[in-house]
C-alpha positions as a LaTeX table, in Angstrom:
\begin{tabular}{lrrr}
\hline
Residue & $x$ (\AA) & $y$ (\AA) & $z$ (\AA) \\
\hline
Unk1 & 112.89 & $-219.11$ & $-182.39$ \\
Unk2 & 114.91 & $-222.40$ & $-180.69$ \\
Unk3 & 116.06 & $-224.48$ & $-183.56$ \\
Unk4 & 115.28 & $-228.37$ & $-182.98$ \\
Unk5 & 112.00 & $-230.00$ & $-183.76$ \\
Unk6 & 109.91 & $-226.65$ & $-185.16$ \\
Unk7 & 109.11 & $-228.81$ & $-188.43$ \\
Unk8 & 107.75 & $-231.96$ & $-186.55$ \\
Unk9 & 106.13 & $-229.98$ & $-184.33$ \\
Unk10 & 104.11 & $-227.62$ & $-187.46$ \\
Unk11 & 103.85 & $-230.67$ & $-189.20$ \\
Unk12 & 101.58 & $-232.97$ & $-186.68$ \\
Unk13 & 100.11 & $-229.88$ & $-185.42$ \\
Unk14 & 98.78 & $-229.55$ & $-189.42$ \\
Unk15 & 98.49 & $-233.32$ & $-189.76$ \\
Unk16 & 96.13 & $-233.54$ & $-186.31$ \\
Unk17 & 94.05 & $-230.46$ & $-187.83$ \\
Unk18 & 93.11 & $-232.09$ & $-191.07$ \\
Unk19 & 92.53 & $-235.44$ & $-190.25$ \\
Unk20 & 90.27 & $-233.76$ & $-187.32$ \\
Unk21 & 88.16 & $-231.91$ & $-190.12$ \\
Unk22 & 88.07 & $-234.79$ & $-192.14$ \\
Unk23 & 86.44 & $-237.14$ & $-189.62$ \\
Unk24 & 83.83 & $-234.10$ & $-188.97$ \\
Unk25 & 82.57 & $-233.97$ & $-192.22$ \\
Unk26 & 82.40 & $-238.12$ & $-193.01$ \\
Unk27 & 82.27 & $-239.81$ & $-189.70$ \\
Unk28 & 85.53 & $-241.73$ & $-190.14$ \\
Unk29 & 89.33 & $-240.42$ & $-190.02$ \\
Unk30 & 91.14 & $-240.22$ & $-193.63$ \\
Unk31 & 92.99 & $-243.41$ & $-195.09$ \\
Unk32 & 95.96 & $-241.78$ & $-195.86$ \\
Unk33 & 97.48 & $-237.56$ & $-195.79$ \\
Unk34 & 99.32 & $-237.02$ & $-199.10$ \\
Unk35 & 101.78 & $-233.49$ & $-197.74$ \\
Unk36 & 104.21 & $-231.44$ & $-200.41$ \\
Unk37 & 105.91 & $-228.45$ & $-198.92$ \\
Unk38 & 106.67 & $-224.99$ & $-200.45$ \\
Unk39 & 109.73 & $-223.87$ & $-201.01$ \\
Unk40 & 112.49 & $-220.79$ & $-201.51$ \\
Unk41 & 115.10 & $-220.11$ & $-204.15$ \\
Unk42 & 118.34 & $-219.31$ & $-201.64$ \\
Unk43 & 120.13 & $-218.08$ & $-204.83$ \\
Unk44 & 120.00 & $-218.29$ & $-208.83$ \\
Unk45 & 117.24 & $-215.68$ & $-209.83$ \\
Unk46 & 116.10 & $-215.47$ & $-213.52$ \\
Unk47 & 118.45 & $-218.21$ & $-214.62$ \\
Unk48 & 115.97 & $-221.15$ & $-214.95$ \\
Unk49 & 114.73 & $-219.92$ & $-218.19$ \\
Unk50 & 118.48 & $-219.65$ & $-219.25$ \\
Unk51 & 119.35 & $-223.18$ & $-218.83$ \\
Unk52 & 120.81 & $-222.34$ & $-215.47$ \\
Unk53 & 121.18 & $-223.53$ & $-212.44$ \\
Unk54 & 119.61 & $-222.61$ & $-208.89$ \\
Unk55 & 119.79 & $-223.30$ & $-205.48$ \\
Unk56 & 115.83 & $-223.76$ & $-203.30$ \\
Unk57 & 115.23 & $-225.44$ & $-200.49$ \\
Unk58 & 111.94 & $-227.08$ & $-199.30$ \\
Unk59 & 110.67 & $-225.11$ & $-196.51$ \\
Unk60 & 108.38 & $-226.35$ & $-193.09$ \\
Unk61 & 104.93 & $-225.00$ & $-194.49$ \\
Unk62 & 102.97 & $-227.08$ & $-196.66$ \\
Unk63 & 100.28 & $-228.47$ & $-198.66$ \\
Unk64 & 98.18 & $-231.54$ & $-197.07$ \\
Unk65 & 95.51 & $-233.60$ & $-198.66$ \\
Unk66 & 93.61 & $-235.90$ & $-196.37$ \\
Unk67 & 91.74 & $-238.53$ & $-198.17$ \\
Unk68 & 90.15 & $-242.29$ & $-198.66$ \\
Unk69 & 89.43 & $-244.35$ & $-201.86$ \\
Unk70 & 85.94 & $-244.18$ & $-203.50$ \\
Unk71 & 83.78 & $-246.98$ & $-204.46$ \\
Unk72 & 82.75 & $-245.06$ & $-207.44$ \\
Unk73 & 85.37 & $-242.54$ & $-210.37$ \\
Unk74 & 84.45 & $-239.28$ & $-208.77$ \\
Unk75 & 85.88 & $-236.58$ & $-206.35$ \\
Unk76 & 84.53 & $-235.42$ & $-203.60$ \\
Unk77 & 86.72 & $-232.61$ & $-202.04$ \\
Unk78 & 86.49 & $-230.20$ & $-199.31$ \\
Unk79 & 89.10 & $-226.76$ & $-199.14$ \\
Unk80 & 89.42 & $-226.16$ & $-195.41$ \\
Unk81 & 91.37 & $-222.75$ & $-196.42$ \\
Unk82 & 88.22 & $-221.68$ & $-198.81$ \\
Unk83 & 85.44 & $-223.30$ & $-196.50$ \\
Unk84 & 83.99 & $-224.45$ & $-200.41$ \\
Unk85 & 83.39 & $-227.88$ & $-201.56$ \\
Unk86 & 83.56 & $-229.20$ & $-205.55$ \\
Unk87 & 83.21 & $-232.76$ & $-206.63$ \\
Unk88 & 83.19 & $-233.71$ & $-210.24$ \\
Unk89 & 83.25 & $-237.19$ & $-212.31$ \\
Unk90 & 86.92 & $-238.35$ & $-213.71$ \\
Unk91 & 85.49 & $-238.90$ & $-216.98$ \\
Unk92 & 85.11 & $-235.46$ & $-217.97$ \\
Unk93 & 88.15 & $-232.76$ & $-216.01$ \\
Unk94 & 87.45 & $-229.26$ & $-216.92$ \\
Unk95 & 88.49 & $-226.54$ & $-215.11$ \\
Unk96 & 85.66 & $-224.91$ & $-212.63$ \\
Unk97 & 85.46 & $-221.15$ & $-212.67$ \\
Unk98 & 83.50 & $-220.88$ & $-209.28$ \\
Unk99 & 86.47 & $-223.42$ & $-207.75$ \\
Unk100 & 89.73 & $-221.89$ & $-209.32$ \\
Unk101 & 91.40 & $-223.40$ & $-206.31$ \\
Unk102 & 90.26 & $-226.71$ & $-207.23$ \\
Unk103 & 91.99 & $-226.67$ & $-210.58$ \\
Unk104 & 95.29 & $-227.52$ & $-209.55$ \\
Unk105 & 94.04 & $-231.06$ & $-207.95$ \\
Unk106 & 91.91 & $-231.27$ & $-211.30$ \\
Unk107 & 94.57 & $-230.62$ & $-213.39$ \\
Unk108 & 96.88 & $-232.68$ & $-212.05$ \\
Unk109 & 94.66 & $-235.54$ & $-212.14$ \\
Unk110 & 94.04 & $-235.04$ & $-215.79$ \\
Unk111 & 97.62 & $-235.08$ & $-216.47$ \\
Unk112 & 97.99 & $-238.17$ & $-214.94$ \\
Unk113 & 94.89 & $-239.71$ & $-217.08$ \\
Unk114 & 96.06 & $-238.36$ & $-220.55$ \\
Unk115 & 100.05 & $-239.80$ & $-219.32$ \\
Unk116 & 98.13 & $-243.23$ & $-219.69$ \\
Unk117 & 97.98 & $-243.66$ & $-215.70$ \\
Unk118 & 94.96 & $-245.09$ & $-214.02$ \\
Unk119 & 93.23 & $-242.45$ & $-211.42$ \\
Unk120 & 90.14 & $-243.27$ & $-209.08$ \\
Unk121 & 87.41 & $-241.44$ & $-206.92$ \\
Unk122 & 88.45 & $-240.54$ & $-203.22$ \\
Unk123 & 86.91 & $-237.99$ & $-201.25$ \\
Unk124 & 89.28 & $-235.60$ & $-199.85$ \\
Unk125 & 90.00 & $-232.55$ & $-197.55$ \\
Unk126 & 92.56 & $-229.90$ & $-198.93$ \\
Unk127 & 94.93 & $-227.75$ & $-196.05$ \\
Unk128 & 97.61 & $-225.65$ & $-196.56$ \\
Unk129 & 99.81 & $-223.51$ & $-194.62$ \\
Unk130 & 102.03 & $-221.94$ & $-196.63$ \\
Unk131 & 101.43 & $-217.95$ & $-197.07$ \\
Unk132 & 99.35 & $-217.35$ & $-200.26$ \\
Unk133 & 101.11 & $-214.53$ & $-202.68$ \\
Unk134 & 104.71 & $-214.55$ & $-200.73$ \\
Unk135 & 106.28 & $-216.30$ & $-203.78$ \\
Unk136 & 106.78 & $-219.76$ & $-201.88$ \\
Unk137 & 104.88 & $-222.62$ & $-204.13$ \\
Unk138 & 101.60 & $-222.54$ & $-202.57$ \\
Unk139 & 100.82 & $-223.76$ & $-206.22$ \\
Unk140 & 103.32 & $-226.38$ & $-206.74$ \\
Unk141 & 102.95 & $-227.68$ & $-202.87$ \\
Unk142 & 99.53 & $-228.37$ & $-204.10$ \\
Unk143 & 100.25 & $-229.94$ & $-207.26$ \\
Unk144 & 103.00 & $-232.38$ & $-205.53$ \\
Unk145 & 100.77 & $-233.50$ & $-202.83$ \\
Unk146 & 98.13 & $-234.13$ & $-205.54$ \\
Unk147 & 100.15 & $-236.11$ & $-207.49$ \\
Unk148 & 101.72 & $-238.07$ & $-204.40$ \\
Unk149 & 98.08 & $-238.61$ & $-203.50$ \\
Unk150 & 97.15 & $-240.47$ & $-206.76$ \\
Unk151 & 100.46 & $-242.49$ & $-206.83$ \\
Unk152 & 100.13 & $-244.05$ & $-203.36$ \\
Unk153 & 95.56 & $-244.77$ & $-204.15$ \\
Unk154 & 96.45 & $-246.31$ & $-207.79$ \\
Unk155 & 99.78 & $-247.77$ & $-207.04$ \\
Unk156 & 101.08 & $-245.84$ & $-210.15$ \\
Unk157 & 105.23 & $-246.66$ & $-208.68$ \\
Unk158 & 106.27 & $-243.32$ & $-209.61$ \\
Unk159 & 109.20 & $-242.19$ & $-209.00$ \\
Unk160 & 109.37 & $-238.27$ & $-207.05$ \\
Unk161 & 111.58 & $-236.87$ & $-210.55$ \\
Unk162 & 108.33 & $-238.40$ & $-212.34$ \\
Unk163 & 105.94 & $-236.44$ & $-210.22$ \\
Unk164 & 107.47 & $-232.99$ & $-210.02$ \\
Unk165 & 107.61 & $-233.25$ & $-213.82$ \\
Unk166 & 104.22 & $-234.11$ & $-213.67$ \\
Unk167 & 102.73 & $-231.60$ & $-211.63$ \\
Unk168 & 104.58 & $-229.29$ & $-213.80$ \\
Unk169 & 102.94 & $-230.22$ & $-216.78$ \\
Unk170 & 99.83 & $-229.91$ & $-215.02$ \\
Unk171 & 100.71 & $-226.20$ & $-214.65$ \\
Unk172 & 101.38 & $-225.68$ & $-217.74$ \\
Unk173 & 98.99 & $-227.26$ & $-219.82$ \\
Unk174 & 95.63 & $-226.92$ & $-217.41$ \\
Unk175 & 96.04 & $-224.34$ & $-214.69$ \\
Unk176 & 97.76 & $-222.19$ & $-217.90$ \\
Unk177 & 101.18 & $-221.06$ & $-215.80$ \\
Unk178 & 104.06 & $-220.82$ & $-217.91$ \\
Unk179 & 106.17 & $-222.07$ & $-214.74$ \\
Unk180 & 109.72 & $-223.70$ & $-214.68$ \\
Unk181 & 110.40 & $-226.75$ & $-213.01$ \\
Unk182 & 112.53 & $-225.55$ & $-209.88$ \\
Unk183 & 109.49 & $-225.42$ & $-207.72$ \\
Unk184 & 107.73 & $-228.98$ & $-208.06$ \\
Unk185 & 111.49 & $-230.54$ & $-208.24$ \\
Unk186 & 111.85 & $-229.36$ & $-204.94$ \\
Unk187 & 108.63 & $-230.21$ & $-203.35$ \\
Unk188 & 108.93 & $-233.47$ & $-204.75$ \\
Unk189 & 112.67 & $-233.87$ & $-203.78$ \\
Unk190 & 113.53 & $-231.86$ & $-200.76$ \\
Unk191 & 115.72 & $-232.99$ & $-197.86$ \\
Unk192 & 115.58 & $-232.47$ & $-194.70$ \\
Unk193 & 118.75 & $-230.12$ & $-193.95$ \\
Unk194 & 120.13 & $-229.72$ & $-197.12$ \\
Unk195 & 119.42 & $-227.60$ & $-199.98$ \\
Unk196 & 118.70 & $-228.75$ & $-203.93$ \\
Unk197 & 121.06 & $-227.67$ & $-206.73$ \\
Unk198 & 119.64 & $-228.29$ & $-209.93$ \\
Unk199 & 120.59 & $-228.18$ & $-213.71$ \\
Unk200 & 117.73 & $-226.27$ & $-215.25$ \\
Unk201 & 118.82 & $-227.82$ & $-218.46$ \\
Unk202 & 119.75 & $-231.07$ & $-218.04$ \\
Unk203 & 117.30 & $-231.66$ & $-215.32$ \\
Unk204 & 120.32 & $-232.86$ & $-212.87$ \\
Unk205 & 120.33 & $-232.36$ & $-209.32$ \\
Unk206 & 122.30 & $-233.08$ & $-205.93$ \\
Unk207 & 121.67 & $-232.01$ & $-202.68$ \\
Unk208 & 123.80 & $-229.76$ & $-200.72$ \\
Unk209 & 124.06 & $-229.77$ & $-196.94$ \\
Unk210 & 122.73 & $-227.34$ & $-195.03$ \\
Unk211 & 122.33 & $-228.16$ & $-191.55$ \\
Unk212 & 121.20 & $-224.64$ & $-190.37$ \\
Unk213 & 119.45 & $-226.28$ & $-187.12$ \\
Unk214 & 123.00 & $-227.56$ & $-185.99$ \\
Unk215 & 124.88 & $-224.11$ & $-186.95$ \\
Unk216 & 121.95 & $-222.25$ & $-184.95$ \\
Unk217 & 120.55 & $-220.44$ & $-188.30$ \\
Unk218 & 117.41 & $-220.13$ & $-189.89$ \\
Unk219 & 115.81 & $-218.84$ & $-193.14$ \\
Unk220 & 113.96 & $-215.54$ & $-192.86$ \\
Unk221 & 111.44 & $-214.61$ & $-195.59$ \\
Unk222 & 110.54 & $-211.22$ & $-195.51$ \\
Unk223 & 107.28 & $-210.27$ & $-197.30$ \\
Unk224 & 107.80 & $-206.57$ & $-198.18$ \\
Unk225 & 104.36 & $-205.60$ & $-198.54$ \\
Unk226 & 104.46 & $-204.51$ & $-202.13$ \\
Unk227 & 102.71 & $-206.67$ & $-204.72$ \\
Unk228 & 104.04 & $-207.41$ & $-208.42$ \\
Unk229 & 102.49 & $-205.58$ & $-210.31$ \\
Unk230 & 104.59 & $-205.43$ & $-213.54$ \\
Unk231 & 106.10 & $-209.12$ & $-213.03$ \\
Unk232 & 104.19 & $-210.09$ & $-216.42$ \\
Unk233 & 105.13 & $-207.91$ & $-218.57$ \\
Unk234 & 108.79 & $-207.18$ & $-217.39$ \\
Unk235 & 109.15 & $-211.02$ & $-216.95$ \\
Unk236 & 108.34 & $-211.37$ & $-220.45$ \\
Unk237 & 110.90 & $-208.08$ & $-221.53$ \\
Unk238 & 113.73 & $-210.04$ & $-219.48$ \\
Unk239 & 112.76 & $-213.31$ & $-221.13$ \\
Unk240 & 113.69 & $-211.27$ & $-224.82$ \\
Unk241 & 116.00 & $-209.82$ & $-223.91$ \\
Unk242 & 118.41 & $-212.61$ & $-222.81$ \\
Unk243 & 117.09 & $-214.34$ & $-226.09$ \\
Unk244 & 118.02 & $-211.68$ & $-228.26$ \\
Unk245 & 121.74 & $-211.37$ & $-225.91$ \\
Unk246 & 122.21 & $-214.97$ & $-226.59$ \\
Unk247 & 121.43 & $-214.44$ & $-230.75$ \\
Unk248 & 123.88 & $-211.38$ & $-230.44$ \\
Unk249 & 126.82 & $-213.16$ & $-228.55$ \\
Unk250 & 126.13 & $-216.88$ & $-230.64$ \\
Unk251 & 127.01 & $-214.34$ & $-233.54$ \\
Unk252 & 129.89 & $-212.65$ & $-231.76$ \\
Unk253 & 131.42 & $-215.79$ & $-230.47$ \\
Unk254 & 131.12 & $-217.81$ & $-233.81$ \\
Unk255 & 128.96 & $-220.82$ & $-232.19$ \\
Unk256 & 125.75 & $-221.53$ & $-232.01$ \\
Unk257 & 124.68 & $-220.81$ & $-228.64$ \\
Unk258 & 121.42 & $-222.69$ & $-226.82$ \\
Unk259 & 120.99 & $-220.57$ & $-224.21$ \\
Unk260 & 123.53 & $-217.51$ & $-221.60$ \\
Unk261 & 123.74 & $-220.79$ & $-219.74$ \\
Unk262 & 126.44 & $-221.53$ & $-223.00$ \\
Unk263 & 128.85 & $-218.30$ & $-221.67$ \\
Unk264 & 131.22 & $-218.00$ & $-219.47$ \\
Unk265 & 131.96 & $-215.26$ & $-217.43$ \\
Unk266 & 135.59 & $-214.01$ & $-219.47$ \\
Unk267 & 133.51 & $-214.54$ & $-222.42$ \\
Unk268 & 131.14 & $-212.55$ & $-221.37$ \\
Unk269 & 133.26 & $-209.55$ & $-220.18$ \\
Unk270 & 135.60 & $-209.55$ & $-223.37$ \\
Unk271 & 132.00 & $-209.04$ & $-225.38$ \\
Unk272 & 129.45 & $-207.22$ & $-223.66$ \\
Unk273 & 130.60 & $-203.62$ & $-224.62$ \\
Unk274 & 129.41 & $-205.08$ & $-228.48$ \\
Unk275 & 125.81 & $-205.82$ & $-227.50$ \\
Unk276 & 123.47 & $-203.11$ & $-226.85$ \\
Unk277 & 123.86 & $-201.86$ & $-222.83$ \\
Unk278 & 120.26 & $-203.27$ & $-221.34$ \\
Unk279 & 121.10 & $-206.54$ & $-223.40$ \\
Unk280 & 124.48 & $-206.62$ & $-221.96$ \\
Unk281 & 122.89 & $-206.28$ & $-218.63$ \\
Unk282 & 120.87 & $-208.71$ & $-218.43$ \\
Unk283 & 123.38 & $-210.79$ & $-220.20$ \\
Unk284 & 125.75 & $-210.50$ & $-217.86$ \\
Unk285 & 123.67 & $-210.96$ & $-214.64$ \\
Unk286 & 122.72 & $-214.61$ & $-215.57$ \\
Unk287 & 126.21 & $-215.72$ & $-216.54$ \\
Unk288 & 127.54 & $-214.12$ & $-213.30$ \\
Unk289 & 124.37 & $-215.52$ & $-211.15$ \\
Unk290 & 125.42 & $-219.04$ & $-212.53$ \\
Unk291 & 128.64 & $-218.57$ & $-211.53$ \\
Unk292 & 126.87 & $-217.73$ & $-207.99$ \\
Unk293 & 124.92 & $-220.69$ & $-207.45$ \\
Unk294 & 128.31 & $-222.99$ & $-208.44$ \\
Unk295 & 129.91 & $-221.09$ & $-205.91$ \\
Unk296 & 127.48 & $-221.11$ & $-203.40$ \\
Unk297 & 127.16 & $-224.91$ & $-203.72$ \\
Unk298 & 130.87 & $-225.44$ & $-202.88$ \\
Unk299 & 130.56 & $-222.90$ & $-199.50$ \\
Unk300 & 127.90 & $-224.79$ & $-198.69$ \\
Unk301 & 129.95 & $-227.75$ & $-198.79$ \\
Unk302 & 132.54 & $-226.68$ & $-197.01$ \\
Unk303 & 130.47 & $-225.20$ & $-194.18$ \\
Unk304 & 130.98 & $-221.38$ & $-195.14$ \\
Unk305 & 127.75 & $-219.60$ & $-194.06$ \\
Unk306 & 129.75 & $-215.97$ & $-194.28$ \\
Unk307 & 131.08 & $-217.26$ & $-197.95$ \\
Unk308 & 127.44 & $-218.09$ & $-198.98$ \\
Unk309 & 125.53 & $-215.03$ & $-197.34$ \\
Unk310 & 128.26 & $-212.49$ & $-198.81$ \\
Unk311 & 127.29 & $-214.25$ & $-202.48$ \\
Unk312 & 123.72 & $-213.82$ & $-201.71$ \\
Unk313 & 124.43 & $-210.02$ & $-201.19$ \\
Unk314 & 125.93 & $-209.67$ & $-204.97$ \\
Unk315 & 123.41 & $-211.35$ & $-206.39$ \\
Unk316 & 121.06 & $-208.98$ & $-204.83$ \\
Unk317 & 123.13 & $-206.54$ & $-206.06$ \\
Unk318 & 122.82 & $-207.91$ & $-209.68$ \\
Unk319 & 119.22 & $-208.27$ & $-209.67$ \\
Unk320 & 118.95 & $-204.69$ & $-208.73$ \\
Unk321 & 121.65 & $-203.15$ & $-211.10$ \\
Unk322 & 122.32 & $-204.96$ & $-213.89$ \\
Unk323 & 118.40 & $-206.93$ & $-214.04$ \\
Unk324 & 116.72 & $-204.11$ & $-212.82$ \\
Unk325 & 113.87 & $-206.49$ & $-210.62$ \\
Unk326 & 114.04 & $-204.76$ & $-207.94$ \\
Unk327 & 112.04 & $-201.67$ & $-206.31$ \\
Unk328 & 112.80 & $-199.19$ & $-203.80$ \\
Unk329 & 110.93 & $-200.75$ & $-200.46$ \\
Unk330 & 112.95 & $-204.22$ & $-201.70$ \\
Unk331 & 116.31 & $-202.29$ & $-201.50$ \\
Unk332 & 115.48 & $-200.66$ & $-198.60$ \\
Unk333 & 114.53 & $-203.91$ & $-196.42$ \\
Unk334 & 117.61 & $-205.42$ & $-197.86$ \\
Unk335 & 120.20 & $-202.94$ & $-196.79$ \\
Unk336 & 118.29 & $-202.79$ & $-193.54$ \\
Unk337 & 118.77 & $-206.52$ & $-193.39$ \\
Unk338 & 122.21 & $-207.03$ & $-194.84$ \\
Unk339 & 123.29 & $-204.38$ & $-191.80$ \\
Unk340 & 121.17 & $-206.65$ & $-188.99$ \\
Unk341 & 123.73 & $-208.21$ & $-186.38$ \\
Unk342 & 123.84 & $-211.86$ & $-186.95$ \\
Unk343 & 122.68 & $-211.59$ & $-190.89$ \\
Unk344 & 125.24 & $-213.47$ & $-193.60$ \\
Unk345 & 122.94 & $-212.08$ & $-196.54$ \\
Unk346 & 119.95 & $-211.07$ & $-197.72$ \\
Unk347 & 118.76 & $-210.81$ & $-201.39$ \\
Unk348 & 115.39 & $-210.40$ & $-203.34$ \\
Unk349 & 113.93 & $-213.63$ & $-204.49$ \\
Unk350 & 111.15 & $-214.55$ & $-207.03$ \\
Unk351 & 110.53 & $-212.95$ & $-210.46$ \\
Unk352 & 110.68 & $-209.77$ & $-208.74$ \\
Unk353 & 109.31 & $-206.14$ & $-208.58$ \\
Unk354 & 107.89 & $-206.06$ & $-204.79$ \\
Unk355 & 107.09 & $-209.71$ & $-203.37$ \\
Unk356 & 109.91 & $-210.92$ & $-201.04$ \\
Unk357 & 113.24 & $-210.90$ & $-199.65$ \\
Unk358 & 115.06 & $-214.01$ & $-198.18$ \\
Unk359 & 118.02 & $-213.81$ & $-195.48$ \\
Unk360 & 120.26 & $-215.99$ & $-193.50$ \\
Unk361 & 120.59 & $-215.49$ & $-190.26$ \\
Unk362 & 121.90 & $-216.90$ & $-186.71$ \\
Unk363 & 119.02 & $-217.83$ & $-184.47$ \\
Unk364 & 119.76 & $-215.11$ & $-182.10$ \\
Unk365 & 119.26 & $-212.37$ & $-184.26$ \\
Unk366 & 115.54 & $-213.09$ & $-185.55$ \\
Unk367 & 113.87 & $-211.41$ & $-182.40$ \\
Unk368 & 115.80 & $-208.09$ & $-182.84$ \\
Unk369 & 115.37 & $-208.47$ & $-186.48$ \\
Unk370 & 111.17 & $-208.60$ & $-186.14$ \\
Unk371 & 111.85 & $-206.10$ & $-183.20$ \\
Unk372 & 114.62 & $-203.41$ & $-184.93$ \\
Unk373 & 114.46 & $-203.93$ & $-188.35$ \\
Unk374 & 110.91 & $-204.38$ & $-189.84$ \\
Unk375 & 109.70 & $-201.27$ & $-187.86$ \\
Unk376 & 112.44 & $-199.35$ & $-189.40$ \\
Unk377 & 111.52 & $-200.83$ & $-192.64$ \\
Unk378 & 107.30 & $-200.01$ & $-191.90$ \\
Unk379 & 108.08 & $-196.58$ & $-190.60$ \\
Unk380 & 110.02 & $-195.50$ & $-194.01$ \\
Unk381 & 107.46 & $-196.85$ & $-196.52$ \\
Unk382 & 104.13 & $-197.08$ & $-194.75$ \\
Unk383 & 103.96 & $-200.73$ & $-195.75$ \\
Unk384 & 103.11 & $-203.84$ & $-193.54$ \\
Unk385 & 105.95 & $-206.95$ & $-193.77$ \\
Unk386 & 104.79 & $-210.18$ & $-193.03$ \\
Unk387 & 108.08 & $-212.29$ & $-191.41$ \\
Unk388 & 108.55 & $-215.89$ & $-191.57$ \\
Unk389 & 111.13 & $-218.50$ & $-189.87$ \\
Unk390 & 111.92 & $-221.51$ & $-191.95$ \\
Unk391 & 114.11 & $-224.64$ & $-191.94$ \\
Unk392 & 114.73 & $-226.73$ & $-194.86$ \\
Unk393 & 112.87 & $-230.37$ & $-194.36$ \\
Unk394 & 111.64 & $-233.72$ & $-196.80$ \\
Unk395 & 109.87 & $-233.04$ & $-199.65$ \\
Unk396 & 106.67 & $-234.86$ & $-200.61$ \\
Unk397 & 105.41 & $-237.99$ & $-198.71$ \\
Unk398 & 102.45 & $-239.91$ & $-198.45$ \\
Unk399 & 101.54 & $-240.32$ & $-194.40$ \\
Unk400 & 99.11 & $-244.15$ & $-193.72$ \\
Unk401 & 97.13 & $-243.66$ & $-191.01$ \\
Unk402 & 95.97 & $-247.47$ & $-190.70$ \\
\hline
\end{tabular}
């Protein structure tokens, strides 16, 4: 893939499509497209929850929501991914079993009404293009766009830290999705070219440079083909046990600790052998993985692509050994990859147990890569990967088309 204008060019390609469909169905094109992009965590896996930090960018595939202003407080919307329509009055949200995809939009509009924010009708087409079940924010592209939508028809002023907080309370509270906030944050606050470091915590952030297009790199996201099938329960075992590591070492350490974010890595290494080993495991990935992300930040800065893709690699190698995420067919398309001419790094990202792997990579070595390495990978586990190219762009906007 050339680097240079792939984003514009996805991005009016998806902007012509829905507008098209919307002037089908009502005669007239849309007022306005509200678009919120998906996203991937480069590095900081399983810290969020810690008070960590991590390290996503906002990737070219997105969420779009074509619409125009109502005379009247209802909905009207169309899903051109679903071919289904729902409509229902803003007096009265509930979620709509038939529509589960519509929930996000209705959620996220009840949010805003019980926040004390004014919301009116529109009718509305829905489009996305980011892959569904890869672990890139389908969900919280959605949510983003749906709240940019609603700020730009009421006027609401709010500010894009406002609106990723709100579509994140939307997740929580009506879709049900015990979710962090790294995914609407970046969505909402993306930049074109640079990735977002944020304080899990202290809800901080900066953004790093990047500039992959003008170093000839690229993203690769790597769906391995095996689905997560024990993310809920594990997710919830890793959850305790860094709760119960953090009781253990606030005990050991003689301070009340809020969170592993609280321990630094000598600390961590003079007490570990005192906790219990799987505690001390997962302990000590998330202090070391924070330690990552700082680190990855400052190679970033100072242009070090072979500095940041060789960190990538040991936090792979964390999340395998000492967090135990991982699975066999992830470990095997990550060596695979971490070999590839042209690669800096390659790691598993998401909650983990199947899902996908992300890599850096020069531009030249993508073709080879879908051409070498992914049969390899196929051929050895009888599983299909999906591949995907990505840059890091802007996060939400709201496009006038007056």
């Amino acid at each position: 893939m050339k680097s240079g204008c792939h984003q514009e060019e996805s991005t009016s390609q998806h902007l012509r499509v829905i507008v098209d469909i919307f002037a089908a169905r009502h005669g007239t094109p849309p007022k306005m497209v509200a678009r919120a992009p998906g996203r991937v965590n480069l590095i900081g896996e399983h810290t969020d929850y810690n008070g960590g930090f991590v390290l996503p960018v906002a990737i070219d595939r997105e969420m779009m929501i074509a619409f125009s202003p109502s005379a009247v407080a209802r909905v009207e919307v169309y899903s051109a991914e679903y071919d289904e329509s729902d409509s229902f009055d803003l007096s009265a949200i509930e979620k709509n079993p038939e529509r589960p995809w519509s929930d996000y939009l209705r959620g996220t509009l009840a949010t805003l009404k019980n926040q004390g924010h004014a919301v009116s009708g529109f009718t509305g087409v829905l489009s996305g293009n980011v892959p569904q079940g890869a672990g890139l924010s389908s969900s919280a592209a959605y949510e983003v766009a749906a709240v940019a939508m609603a700020n730009a028809l009421n006027g609401l002023s709010l500010e894009a830290k406002e609106m990723a907080l709100l579509a994140q309370k939307a997740e929580n509270d009506f879709v049900g999705v015990r979710c962090g906030i790294m995914d609407q944050f970046v969505s909402a606050l993306g930049e074109q070219e640079r990735a977002l470091f944020i304080d899990c915590r202290s809800l901080d952030f900066k953004s790093v440079p990047l500039e992959l297009t003008r170093k000839q790199s690229c993203l690769v996201v790597t769906n391995s083909g095996v689905r997560r099938g024990l993310v809920d329960s594990e997710y919830n075992a890793r959850r305790e046990e860094c709760q119960e590591g953090t009781l253990r070492l606030s005990a050991l350490l003689h301070r009340q600790l809020e969170s592993l974010r609280d321990i630094s890595e000598e600390e961590i290494e003079r007490y570990e052998s005192e906790l219990p080993e799987v505690v001390a495991r997962r302990c000590r990935h998330v202090v070391r993985e924070n330690a990552r992300v700082e680190r990855a930040v400052a190679a970033l800065v100072e242009a070090d692509l072979e500095r940041f893709g060789r960190l990538m690699n040991d936090s792979h190698q964390s999340l395998r050994d000492d967090f135990q995420v991982s699975c066999p067919e992830i470990d095997l398309l990550v060596d695979l990859t971490q070999k590839h001419r042209g690669v800096f790094g390659a790691r598993i990202t998401g909650a983990g147990f199947g899902g996908c792997t992300v890599a850096l990579m020069q531009d030249g070595a993508v073709e080879e890569f879908r051409q070498a390495v992914i049969p390899r990978y196929e051929e050895q586990t009888r599983r299909q990967a999906g591949v995907y190219v990505f840059r890091a762009v802007k996060g939400a906007e709201v496009l006038s088309l007056e």
